[in-house]
C-alpha positions as CSV (number, residue, x, y, z in Angstrom):
1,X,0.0,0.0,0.0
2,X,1.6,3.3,-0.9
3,X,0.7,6.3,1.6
4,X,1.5,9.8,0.5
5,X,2.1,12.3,3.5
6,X,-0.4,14.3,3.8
7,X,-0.3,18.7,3.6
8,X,-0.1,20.1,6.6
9,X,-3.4,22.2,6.7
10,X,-1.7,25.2,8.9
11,X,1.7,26.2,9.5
12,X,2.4,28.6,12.3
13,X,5.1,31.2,12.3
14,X,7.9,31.9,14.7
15,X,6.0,35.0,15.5
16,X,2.4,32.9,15.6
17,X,4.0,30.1,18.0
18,X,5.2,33.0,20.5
19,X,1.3,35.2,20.0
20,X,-0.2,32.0,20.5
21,X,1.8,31.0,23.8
22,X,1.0,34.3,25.0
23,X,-2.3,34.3,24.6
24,X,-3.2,31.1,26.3
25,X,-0.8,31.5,29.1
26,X,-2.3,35.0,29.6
27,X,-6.1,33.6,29.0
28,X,-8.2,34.2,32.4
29,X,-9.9,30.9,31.9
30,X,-8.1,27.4,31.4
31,X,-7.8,27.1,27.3
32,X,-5.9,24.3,25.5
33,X,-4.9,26.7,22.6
34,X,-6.9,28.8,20.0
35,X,-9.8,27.9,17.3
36,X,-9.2,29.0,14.1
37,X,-11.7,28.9,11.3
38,X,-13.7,31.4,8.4
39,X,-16.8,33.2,8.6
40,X,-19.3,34.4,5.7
41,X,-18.7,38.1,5.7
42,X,-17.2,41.1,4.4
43,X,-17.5,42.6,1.2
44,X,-15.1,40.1,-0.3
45,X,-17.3,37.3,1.0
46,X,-15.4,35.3,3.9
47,X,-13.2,36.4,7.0
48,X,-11.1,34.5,9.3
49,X,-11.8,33.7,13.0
50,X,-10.0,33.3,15.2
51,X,-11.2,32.2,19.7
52,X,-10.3,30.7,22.4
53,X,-10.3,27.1,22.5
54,X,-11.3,25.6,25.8
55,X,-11.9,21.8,24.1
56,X,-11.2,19.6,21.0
57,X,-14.6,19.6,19.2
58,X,-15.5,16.1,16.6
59,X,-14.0,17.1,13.6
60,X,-11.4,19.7,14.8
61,X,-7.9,19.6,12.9
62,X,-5.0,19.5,16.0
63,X,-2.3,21.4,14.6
64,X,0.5,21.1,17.2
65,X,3.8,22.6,16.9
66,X,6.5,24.2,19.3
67,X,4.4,23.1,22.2
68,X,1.6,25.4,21.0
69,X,-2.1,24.0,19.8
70,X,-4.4,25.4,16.9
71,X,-7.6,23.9,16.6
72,X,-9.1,24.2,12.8
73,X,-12.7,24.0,12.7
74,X,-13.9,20.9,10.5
75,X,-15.9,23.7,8.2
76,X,-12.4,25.5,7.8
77,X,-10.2,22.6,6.8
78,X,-10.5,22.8,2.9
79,X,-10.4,26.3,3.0
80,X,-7.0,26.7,5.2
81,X,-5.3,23.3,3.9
82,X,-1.6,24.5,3.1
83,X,-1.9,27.8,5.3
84,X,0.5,29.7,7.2
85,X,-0.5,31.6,10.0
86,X,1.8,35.1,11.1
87,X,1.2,37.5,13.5
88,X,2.3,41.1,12.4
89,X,2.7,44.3,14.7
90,X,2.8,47.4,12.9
91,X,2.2,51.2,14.4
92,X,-1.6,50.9,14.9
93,X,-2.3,47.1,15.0
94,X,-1.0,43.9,16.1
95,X,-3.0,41.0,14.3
96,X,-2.6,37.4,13.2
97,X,-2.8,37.2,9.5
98,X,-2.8,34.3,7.1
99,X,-0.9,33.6,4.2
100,X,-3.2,31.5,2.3
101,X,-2.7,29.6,-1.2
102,X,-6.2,29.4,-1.5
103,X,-7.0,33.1,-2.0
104,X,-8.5,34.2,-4.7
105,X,-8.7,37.9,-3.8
106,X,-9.0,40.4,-0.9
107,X,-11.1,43.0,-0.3
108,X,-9.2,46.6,0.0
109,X,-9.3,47.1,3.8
110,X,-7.7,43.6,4.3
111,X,-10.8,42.7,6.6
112,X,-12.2,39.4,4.1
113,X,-11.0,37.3,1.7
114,X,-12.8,35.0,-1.6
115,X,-11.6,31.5,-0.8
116,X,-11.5,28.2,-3.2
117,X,-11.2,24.6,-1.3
118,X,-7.7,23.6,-1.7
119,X,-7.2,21.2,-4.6
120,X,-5.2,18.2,-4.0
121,X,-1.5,18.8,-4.3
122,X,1.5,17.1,-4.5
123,X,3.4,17.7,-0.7
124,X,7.2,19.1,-1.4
């Protein structure tokens, strides 16, 4: 039986890792990492969420790495499949933000995104 590996569906930053290991050790409530997944809404049609995740729900994606956990909502998976998750600082914001192959276009204030499910591809 030949396996191929499968695409990771998010990668986290350097940046993300530290944001998100900040955020749950700071969290007032116990939380086993944050829930990330998309939203209708915006003028380009779909926005990313991002919570605090207090449990593993059925269908959630565990996406473990440098002793941090993201939690992909089952709904999200297709549309985040290849992923990488940053968090920038800039004069007036601090945000997480995703670099996503499966964009197909933003809207001007950066707020939404069009997304296409990920197509099956080849892992490098």
């Amino acid at each position: 039986m030949n396996v191929r590996p499968r695409l990771p569906v998010l990668r986290l930053t350097d940046r993300a890792v530290a944001q998100v290991r900040n955020i749950v050790e700071a969290a007032e409530t116990p939380v086993i990492g944050l829930r990330v997944g998309v939203k209708q809404g915006g003028c380009a049609g779909m926005s990313y969420t991002v919570d605090y995740a207090t449990e593993v729900r059925p269908g959630d994606e565990m996406v473990e790495q440098e002793g941090v956990s993201v939690l992909v909502d089952p709904s999200a998976i297709m549309f985040l499949l290849g992923a990488e998750m940053d968090y920038k600082t800039d004069k007036l914001s601090a945000q997480f933000v995703f670099n996503n192959p499966n964009e197909t276009a933003s809207c001007g204030c950066g707020e939404s995104v069009s997304l296409k499910p990920a197509e099956e591809r080849p892992v490098a």
